[in-house]
N, C-alpha and C positions, 0 to 999 in steps of 0.2 A: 520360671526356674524349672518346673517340668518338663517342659520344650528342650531344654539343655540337657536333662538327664535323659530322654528320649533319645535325641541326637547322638548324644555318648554311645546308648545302649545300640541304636544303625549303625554305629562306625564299629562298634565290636562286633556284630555279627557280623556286616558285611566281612569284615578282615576275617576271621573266623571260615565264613563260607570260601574266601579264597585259598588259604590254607587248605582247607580237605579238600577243595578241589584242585592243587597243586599234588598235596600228597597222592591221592587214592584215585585222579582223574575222574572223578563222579560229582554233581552237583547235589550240594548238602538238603538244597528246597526244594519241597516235594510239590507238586503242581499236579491238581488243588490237593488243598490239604486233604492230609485224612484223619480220621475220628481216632481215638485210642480202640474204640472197638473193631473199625477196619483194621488198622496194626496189628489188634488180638487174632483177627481171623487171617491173616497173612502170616504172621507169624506158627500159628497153629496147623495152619495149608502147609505148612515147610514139608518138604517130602524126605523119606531116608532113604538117599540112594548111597550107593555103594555094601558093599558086606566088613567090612573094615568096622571092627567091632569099638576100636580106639575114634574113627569117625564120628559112629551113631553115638556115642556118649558125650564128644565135644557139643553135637549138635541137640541134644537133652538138655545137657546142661543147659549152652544157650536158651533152647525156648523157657525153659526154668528160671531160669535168671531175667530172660526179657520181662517173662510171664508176670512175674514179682514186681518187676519196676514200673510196668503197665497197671497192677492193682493199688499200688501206692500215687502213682499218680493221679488215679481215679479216685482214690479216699482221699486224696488231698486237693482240687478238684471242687469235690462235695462237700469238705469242710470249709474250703473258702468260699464257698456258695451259699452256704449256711451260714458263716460269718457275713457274709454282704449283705445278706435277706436282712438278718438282723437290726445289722447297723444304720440300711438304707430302708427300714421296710417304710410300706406306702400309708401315706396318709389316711388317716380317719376318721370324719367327721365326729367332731364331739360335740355332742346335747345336753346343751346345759337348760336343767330344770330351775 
């Protein structure tokens, strides 16, 4: 049954991926991946060009708003990391006296 839901979840991306590559003419997958913290340093590398003072504040905002959903994703993340450890943590010999 998970194989099914897997298979579901590739036909929505792939469909997905074709769509923004229809729209926006740019491919959605990024090749190789990158970490959330490469993104943070790409995103922070953004440079302010232009003097267009309406400009530099769209492009605040965005690293703002990127910035945000970068650190939420990263606590969220480590809570499901923490949750895993947990639920799956490793076995340990018990000695019985």
């Amino acid at each position: 049954m998970a194989s099914l839901k897997k298979s579901a979840m590739d036909e929505l991306w792939e469909a997905a991926q074709k769509r923004f590559l229809e729209r926006t003419g740019q491919k959605l997958q990024i090749s190789p991946p990158k970490t959330l913290d490469e993104v943070r340093k790409d995103i922070e590398s953004l440079s302010m060009k232009g003097d267009l003072s309406k400009d530099d504040e769209r492009k605040r905002r965005f690293k703002d708003n990127a910035m945000g959903v970068l650190n939420c994703l990263k606590l969220l993340g480590g809570v499901a990391a923490q949750g895993a450890s947990m639920v799956c943590s490793p076995l340990t010999p018990r000695i019985q006296n």
